[in-house]
N, C-alpha and C positions, 0 to 999 in steps of 0.2 A: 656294920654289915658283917655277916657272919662267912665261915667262909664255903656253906653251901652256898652263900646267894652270890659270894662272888664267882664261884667256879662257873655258876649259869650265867655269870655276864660276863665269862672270859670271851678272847676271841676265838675263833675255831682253827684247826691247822695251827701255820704259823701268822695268823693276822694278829698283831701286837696289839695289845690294850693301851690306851693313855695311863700314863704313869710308871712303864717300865721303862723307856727312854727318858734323858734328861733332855731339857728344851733346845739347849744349840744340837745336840746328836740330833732328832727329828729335824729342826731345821736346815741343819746340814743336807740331809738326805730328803730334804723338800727339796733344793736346789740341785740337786744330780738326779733328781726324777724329774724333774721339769726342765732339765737339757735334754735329758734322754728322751722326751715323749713329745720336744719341738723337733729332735734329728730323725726321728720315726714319721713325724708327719710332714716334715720336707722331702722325705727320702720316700715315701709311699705315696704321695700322690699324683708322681710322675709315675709311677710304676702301674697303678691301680687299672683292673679291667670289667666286664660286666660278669665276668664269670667268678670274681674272686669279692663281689660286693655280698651277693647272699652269705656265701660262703665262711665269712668274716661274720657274720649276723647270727648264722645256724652253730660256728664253733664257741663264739661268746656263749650261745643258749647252753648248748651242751655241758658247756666245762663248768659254768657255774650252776646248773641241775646237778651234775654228777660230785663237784665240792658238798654238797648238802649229803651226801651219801658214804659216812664214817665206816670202817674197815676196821676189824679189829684186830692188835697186832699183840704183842706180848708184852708180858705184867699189865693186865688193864691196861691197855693205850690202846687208840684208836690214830689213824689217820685217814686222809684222802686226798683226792687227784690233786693236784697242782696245776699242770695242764699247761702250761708252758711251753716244754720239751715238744708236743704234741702241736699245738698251734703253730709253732716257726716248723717243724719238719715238713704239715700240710700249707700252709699259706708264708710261710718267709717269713724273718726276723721282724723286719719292722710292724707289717700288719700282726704278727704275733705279739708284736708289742703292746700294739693299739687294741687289740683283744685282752689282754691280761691288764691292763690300765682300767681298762672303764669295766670289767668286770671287778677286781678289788675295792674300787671307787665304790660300784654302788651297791656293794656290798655293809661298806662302812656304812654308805649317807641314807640305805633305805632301811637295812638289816641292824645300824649297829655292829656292825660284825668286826673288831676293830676299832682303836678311837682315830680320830680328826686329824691330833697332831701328831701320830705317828700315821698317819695314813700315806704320807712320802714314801717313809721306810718301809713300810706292806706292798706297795706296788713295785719299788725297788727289788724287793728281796721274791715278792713270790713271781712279779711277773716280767720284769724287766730283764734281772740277770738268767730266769728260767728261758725265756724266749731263744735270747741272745746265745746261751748255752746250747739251746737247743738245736739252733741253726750252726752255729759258728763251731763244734762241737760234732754234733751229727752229720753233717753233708759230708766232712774229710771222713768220718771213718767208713760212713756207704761208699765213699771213695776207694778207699781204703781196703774194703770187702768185695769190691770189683761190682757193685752192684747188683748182686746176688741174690733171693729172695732170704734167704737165710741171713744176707747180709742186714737186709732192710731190721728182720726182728733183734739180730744182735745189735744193729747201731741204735733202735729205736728203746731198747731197752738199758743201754749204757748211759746213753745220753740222760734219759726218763730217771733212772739212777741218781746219776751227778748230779741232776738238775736240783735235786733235793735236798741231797747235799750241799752243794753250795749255796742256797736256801736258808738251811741251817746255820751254815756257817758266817754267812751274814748277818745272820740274826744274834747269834751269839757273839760277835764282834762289838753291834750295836750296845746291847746289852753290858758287856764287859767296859767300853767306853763311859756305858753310863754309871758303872759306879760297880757293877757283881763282881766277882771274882771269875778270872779266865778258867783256875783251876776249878769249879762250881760249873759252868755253864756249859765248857767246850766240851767234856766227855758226858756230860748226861746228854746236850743235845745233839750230839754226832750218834751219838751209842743208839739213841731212842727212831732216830732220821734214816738210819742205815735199814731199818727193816721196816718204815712206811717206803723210803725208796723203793722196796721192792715191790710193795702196792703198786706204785707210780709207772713200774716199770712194766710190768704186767699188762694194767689197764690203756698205757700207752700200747705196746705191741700190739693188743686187742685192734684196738681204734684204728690204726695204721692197717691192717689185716683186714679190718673191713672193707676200708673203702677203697684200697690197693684191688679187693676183691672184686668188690659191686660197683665201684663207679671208678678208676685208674683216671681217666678222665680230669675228674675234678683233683688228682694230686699237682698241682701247678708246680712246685718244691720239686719233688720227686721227678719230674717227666722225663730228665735225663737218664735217670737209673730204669726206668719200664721201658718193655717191647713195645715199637711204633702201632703196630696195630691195638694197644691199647689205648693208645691216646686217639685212635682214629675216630672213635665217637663223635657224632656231630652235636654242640650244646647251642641249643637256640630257646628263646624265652619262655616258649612253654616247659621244656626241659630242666631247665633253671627253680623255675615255679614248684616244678615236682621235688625237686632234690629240695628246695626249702621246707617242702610242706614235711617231708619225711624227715628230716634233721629235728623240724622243730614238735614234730612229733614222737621221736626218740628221746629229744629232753624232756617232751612230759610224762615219756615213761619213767625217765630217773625221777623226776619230782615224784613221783607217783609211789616209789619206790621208799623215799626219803624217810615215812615215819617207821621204816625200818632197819633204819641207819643205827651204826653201835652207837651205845652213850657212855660207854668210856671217855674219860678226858684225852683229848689230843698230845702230842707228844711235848709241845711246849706249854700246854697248860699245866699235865704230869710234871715236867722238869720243873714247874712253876714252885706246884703245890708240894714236891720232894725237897724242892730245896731251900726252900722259905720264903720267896719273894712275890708269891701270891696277893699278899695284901697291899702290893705296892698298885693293884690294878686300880684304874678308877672308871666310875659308872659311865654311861654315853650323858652326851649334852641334852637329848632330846631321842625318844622312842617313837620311832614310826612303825615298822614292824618286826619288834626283838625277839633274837634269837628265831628268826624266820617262822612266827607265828602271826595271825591275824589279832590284832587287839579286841576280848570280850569274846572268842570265838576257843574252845577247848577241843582237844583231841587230834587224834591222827588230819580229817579233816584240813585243821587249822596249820599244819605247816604245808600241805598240798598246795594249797591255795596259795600261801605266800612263797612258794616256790613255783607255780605257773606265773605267779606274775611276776615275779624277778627274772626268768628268762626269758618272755614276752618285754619288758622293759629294756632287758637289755641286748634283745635282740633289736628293737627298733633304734636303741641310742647307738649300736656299731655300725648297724645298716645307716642310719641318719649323717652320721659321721663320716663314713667310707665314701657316700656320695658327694658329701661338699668336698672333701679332699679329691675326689676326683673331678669335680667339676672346678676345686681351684688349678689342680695341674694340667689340666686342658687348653685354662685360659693362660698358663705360665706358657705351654710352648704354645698356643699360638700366636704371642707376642711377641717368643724368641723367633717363631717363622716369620711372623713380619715387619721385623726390627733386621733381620735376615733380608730380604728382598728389597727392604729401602736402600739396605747398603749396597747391594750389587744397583 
């Protein structure tokens, strides 16, 4: 394989291809992604409400529409959203978790986009420690800024920042364990991260600004830092209905957007192909729809398509999901309430 054909089957961002991790390094980090995303779904579905179920369903659409949409940064590099940072600030760490899990996932399992066995490590690095950064991270410094409107875009942008960073820096960790050289890895991919961060942090502030604007309401995260009379909005089911149908029709504007996405190589693919470990990539198991194209279908077209339907799909597996976890944590207290009343 030449090494145009593999640059087209690298992953995009930082989604790791199979064959740049060694097999205990991915395995490792299958088992810390599969802690993290049992204490996220213990922890979110006592919490979970009807107002944060769409919600969770329209930000998965979003974020993995606007990933399809490469940014170009310097020397040939491209990057894009991450989105992470962005999910825990609007909807809290853990469902930000549960958002950036199953949008990475099925990224890999329908797109290709990333291999299998490092697919632990990709949801680790892009959406676990982003989330967790993002919440844990951002709420002290809007703290911090006294909760300010100006505060909101500085913390929203610091965070949006780090979050990429440490991103990086995970990845280059991984990397370095599996065999590269630290001095190789850590200043190409800091150096190349430090200026998609400020993509990240941008498009975060954006996002945050909007719906802080249009709907302050549905910021759940946030409601401490906004004026009471913004949250006074009444949200009832037809309400709800609206704000999904316009979310998930914002994502089809990104999709829509997508085949005019840059095609510069990503920041880790560039550090890939700079620094020679490019051909340690290996192909996917199995093509469904690579490189978010329709198979036998050419053109602008064909990545439209398979990017309405990757946030359609994955609007419905976050929506699908958010509900059984809520429907498990409902029945968890009402067994604590009446384990509760047997004993009095």
């Amino acid at each position: 394989m030449n090494l145009i054909d593999l640059a087209h089957r690298m992953a995009l961002a930082m989604h790791i291809p199979d064959g740049f991790l060694s097999v205990p390094v991915a395995l490792a980090w299958w088992v810390l992604t599969i802690i993290m995303i049992g204490i996220a779904v213990r922890q979110i579905g006592d919490s979970l409400n009807e107002r944060q179920i769409p919600l969770m369903g329209v930000m998965a659409a979003f974020i993995f529409a606007a990933q399809m949409l490469n940014f170009p940064v310097l020397g040939g590099t491209s990057g894009h959203l991450l989105g992470g940072a962005l999910a825990a600030l609007l909807l809290g760490p853990w469902a930000g978790i549960l958002v950036m899990s199953c949008v990475v996932a099925l990224q890999a399992l329908l797109f290709q986009d990333g291999g299998l066995l490092a697919l632990g490590a990709n949801i680790f690095n892009m959406g676990i420690s982003t989330a967790a950064l993002g919440y844990f991270v951002g709420m002290p410094l809007l703290r911090l800024f006294g909760g300010k409107r100006w505060g909101l875009v500085a913390a929203g942008f610091v965070t949006a920042w780090l979050s990429v960073m440490v991103a990086a820096s995970l990845t280059s960790i991984e990397l370095v364990i599996s065999g590269l050289s630290a001095a190789v890895v850590f200043p190409a991919m800091l150096f190349v991260h430090m200026f998609i961060g400020i993509g990240e942090g941008l498009i975060t502030v954006a996002a945050l600004a909007f719906v802080v604007s249009t709907r302050p309401d549905l910021a759940v995260t946030l409601a401490g830092y906004l004026s009471p009379e913004a949250l006074r909005r009444p949200v009832d089911r037809g309400s709800m209905i609206g704000v999904t149908g316009v979310g998930l029709l914002l994502a089809a504007g990104a999709a829509l957007l997508s085949p005019l996405a840059s095609a510069s190589p990503d920041g880790l693919e560039r550090v890939a192909e700079d620094k020679g470990f490019l051909d340690r990539a290996l192909g996917p198991v199995f093509n469904l729809l690579p490189d978010y194209t329709i198979p036998g279908m050419d053109g602008p077209i064909s990545t439209i398509l398979a990017g309405i339907i990757g946030l359609l799909i994955v609007f419905a597996l976050v929506y699908g999901v958010s509900l059984l976890l809520r429907g498990r944590g409902e029945g968890r207290t009402m067994g604590q309430q009446s384990g509760s009343r047997s004993g009095d």
